[in-house]
C-alpha positions in Angstrom: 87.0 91.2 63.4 90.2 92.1 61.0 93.3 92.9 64.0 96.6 93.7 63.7 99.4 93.0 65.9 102.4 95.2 65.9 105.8 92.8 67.6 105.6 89.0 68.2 107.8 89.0 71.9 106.0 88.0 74.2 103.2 89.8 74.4 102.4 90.6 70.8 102.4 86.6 70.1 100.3 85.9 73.2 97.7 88.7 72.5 98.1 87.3 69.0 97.0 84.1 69.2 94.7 84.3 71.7 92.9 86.8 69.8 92.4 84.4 66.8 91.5 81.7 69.2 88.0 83.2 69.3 88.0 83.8 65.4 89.0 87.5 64.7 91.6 87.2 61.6 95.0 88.4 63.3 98.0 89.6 61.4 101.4 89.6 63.4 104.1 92.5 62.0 107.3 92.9 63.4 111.1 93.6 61.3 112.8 90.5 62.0 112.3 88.6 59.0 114.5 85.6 60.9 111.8 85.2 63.9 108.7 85.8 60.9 109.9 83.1 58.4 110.1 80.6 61.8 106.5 81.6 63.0 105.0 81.4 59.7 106.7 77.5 59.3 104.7 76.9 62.9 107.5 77.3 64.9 107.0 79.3 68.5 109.5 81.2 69.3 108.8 81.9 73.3 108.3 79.3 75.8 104.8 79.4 77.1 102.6 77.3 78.5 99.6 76.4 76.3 101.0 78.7 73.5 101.7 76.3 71.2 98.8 74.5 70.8 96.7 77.6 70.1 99.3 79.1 67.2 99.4 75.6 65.7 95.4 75.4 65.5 95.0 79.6 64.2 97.7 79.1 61.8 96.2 75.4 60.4 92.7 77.2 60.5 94.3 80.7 58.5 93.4 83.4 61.4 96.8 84.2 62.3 99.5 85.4 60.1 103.1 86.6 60.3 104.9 89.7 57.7 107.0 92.2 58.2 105.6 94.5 55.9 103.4 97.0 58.3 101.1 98.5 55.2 100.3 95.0 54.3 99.7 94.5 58.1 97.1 96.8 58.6 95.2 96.9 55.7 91.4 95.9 56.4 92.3 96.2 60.2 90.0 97.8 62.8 92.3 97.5 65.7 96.2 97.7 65.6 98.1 96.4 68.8 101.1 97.8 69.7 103.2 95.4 71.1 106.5 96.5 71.1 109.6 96.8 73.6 109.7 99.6 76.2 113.2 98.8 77.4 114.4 100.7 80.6 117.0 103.7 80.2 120.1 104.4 82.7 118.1 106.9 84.5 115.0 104.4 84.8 113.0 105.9 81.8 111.1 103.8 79.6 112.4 104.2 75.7 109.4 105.0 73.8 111.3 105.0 70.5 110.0 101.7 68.9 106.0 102.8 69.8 107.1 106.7 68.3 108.7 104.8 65.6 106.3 102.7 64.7 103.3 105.4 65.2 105.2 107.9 62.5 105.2 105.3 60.5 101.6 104.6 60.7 100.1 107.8 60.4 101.9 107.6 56.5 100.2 104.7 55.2 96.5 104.8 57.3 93.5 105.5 55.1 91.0 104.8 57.1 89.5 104.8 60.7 91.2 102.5 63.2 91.8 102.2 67.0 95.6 102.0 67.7 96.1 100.5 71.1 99.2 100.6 73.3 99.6 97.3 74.7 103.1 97.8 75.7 103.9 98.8 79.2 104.3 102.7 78.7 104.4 106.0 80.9 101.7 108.3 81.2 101.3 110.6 78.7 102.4 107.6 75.9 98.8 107.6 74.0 98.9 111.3 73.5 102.5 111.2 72.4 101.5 108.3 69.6 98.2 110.4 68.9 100.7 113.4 68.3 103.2 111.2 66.3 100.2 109.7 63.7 98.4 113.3 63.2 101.7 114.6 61.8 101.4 112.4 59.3 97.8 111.9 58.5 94.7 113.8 59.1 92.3 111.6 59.2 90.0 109.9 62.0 91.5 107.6 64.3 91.6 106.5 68.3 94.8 105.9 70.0 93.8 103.6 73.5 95.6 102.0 76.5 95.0 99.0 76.9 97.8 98.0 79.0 98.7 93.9 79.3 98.5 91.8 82.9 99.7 88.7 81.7 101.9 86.7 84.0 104.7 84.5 82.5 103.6 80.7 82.9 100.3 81.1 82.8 99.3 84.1 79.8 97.3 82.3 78.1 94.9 81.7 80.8 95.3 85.4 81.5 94.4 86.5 78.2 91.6 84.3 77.9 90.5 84.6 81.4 91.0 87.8 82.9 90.4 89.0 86.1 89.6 92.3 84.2 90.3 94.4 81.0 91.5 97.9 82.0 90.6 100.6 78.7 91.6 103.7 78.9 89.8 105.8 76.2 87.3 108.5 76.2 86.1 107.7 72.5 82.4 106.0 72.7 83.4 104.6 69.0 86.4 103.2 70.5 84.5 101.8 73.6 82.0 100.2 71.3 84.6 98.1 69.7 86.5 97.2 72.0 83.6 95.9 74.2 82.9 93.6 71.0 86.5 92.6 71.1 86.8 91.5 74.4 83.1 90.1 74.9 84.3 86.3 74.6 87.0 86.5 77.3 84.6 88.5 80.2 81.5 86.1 80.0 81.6 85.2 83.7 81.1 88.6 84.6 84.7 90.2 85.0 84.6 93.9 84.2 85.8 96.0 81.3 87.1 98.9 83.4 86.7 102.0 80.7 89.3 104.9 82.2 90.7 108.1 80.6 93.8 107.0 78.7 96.6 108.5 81.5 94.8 106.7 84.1 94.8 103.1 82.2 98.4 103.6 81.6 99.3 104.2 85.7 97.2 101.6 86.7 99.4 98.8 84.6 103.1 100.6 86.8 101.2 101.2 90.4 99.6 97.2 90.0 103.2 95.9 89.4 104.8 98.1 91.8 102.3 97.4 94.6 103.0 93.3 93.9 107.0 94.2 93.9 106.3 95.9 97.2 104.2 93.2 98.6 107.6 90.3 97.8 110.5 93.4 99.1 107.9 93.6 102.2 108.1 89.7 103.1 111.9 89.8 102.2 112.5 92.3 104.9 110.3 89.8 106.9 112.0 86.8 106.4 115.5 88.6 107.4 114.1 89.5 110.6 113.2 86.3 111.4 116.7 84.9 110.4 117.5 87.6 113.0 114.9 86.8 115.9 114.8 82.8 115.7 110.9 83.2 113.8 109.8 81.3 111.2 108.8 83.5 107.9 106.3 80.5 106.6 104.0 80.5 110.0 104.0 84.3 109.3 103.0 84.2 105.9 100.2 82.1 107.1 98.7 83.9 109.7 99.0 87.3 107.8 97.8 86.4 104.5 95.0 84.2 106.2 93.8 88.0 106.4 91.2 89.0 103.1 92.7 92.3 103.6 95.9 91.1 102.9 95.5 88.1 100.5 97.7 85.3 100.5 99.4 85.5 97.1 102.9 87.5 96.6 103.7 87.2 100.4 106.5 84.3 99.6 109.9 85.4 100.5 112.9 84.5 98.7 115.9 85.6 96.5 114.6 89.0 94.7 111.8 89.5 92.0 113.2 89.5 88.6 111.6 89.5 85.2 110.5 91.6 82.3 107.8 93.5 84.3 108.6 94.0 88.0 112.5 95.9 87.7 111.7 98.0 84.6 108.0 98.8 86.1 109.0 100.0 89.1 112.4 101.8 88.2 109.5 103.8 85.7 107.4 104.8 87.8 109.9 106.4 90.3 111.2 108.1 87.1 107.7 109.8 86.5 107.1 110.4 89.9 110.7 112.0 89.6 109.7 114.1 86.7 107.2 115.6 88.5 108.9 116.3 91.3 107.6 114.0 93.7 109.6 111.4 95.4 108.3 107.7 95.8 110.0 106.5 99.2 108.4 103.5 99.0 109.6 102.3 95.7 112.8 103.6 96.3 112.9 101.8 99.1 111.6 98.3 97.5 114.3 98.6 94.9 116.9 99.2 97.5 115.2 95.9 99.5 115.3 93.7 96.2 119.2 94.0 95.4 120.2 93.1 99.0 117.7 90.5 99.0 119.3 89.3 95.2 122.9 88.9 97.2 121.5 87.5 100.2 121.7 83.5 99.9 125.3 84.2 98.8 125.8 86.0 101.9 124.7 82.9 103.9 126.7 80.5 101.4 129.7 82.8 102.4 129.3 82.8 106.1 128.9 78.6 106.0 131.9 78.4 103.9 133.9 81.3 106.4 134.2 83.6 103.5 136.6 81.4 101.1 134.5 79.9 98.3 137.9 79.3 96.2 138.0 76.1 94.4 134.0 75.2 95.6 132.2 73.5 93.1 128.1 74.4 93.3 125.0 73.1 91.3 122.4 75.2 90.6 118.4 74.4 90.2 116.9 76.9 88.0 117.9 79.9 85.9 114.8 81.2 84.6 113.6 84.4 87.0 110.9 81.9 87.7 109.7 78.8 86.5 107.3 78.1 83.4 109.4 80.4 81.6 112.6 80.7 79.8 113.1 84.3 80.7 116.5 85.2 82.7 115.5 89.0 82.5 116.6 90.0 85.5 116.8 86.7 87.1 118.3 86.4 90.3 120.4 83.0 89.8 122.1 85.0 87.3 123.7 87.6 89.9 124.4 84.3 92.3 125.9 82.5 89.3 128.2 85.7 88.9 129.1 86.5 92.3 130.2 82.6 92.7 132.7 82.6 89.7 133.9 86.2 90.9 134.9 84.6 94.2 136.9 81.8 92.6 134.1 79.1 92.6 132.7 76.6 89.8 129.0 76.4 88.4 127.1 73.2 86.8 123.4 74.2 86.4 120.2 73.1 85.1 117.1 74.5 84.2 114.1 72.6 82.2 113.8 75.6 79.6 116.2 78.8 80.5 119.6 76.9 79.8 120.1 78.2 76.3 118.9 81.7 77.1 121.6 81.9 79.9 124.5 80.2 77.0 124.4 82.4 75.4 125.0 84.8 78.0 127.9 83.0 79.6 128.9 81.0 77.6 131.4 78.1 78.5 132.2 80.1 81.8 129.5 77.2 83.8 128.7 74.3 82.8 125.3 72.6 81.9 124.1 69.9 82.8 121.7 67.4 80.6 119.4 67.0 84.4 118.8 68.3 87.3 120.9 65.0 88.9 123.8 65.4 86.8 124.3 68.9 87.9 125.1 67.5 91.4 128.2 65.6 90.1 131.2 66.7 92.0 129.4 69.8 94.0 130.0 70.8 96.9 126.8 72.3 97.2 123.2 72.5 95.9 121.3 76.3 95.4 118.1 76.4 94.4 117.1 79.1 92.8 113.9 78.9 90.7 110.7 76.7 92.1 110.2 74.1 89.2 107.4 71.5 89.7 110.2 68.9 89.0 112.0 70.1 91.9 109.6 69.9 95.1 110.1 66.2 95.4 113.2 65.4 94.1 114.9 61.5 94.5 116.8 62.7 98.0 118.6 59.6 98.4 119.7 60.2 94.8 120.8 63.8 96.1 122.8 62.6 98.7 124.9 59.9 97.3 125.4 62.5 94.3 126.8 65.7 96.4 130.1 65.4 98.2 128.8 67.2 100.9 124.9 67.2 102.1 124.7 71.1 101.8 121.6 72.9 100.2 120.9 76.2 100.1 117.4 76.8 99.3 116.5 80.3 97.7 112.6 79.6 97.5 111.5 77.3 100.6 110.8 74.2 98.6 111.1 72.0 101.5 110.8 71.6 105.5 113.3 72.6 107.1 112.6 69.4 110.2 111.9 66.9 107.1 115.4 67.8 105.6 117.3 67.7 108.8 116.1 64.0 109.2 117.3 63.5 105.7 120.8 64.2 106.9 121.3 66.8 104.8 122.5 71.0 106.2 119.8 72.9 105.0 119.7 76.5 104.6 116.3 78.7 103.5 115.0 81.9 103.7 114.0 83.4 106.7 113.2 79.9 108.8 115.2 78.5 111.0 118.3 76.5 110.5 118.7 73.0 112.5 122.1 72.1 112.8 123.6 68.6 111.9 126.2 67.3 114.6 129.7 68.1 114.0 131.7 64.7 113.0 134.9 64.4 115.0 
């Protein structure tokens, strides 16, 4: 099958290549002629997992290619993809002006029947909207879909390729037809195709993401009150999601969700639900729950220092929001990283993939660090603030001769809080409780 794919972020380029992986013919538009000349040369520009084996093999084997000219795009197409940024307004409100955009456009150069499908993350109401915005123009047959995307950063391509299910929202049997051909390869071990009305398809993508961002903001209050009642959050999380009506996946506390998904998602669907006149507590409440919980390990970095970080020198383990990913969306080490220089302390950090992504943010105002062990020179302190592989079993007696001080404050629970009292060092996590080293006299 002849697709199209309209934007090459992150999703377009996932959905991209893993739809030439099983041998559909899949052009990639999108206006930065910059990113298209690098993709074309074989050169991925997103940090993925698996990615880059897959566009090296489609591009050798001529199923996937890059332009950015949108007629040339589509001709021969069946199925466009719209894959293109929904970024979140002041009020909370997904921008919906690259999709219109890009719709108008379409409905002046279509000839033929296609199926336009709104892979991007968008409000409920989007497909009629793009429906609207291509009849203006053209007044032939065509199908606009949701299809909306549940790929999670670090491991896509085993999403895409593997899914737990393919939610369509459509009410167009042609449509249906094609799409079930479409997706065919990636359901053979019985996962359903979910066919929905299109407003339904597109609610399901904001209440799954909202209902996971309530499940973390729900084990973040948890893990305050045991701070507060001498419990430990990890026994909890293991007697509660031992429970198949709970699950045991998204119940792991730590220092806020960030991301691409999880912020905007939620902040647009209390919009809609605003709109409309209704008012989502919970949400409201999960948002409120997920800044507090962003400043929280600062807090206890405060209260250990008494409240003067002046002249402190910290390292910090991870950037990315979290790891497999270079994305600092919304990362919480960011709003750490900032709320450390603001009270008058220094910043060397490392990260295996994020570092240039947060450079050129910030600039020269931290410093970076070639590893994760050369961040600890001089530090006072070590934060960790994104789970990397690399850093579950780090060289500890390497840590300690490093620091000037053996003080870690651990933002996702990486270790055991008896193991690293044994190791000497002060050790500080998220809702477990803290064992004190002997004062020296």
């Amino acid at each position: 099958m002849k697709i199209t794919v309209v934007g090459t972020g992150y999703v377009g380029l996932v959905t991209g290549t893993c739809l030439a992986e099983t041998g559909n013919v899949v052009t990639c538009v999108d206006i930065d002629e910059r990113k298209v000349n690098k993709l074309k040369n074989g050169q991925v520009t997103i940090y993925e997992p698996g990615l880059e084996k897959l566009f090296e093999r489609n591009l050798k084997e001529e199923r996937l290619f890059f332009t950015t000219d949108l007629e040339e795009g589509i001709k021969d197409a069946a199925i466009i993809f719209l894959a293109l940024p929904t970024p979140p307004g002041e009020d909370g409100s997904a921008d919906l002006k690259y999709v219109l955009g890009v719709a108008e456009h379409l409905g002046k150069i279509l000839t033929d029947y296609k199926v336009i499908i709104d892979k991007s993350t968008v409000p409920v109401g989007t497909a009629e909207k793009v429906h609207a915005a291509i009849a203006k123009n053209y007044a032939g047959e065509f199908d606009v879909v949701s299809n909306p995307e549940f790929l999670r950063e670090g491991v896509a391509v085993d999403d895409f390729m593997k899914p737990d299910r393919v939610v369509i929202g459509t009410t167009s049997e042609r449509a249906k037809k094609l799409l079930t051909e479409l997706y065919g390869p990636y359901v053979r071990q019985g996962n359903p195709i979910i066919f929905m009305d299109e407003r339904s398809a597109e609610l399901t993508k904001y209440a799954a993401n909202s209902f996971l961002a309530t499940k973390i903001s729900f084990m973040n209050e948890i893990a305050q009150l045991c701070e507060r009642l001498g419990a430990d959050v990890d026994m909890v999380r293991r007697g509660i999601g031992s429970d198949d009506r709970i699950g045991k996946r998204f119940l792991f506390p730590g220092i806020g969700y960030g991301g691409s998904c999880f912020p905007k998602d939620v902040q647009a669907l209390v919009h809609s639900s605003n709109e409309v006149s209704y008012e989502f507590k919970i949400l409201n409440a999960v948002m409120d729950v997920n800044e507090t919980q962003k400043k929280h390990l600062v807090s206890r970095i405060n209260n250990h220092y008494e409240g003067n970080l002046q002249g402190k020198h910290f390292a910090v383990w991870g950037l990315a929001f979290k790891p497999n990913t270079d994305d600092i969306r919304e990362a919480p080490a960011l709003e750490i990283i900032n709320s450390l220089l603001a009270a008058g302390a220094t910043v060397s950090a490392f990260d295996p993939e994020a570092m240039p992504n947060v450079k050129a943010i910030v600039g020269d105002k931290i410093n970076f660090a070639e590893t994760q062990y050369d961040a600890l020179e001089g530090a006072d302190a070590l934060i960790i603030a994104t789970e990397w592989n690399e850093f579950r079993t780090p060289d500890f007696d390497k840590v300690l001769a490093t620091l000037k001080e053996p003080v870690i404050f651990d933002g996702r629970n990486l270790f055991e809080v008896p193991a690293m009292f044994e190791k000497g060092f002060h050790y500080e996590s998220i809702g477990r409780p803290l064992i004190q080293l002997p004062k020296i006299v």
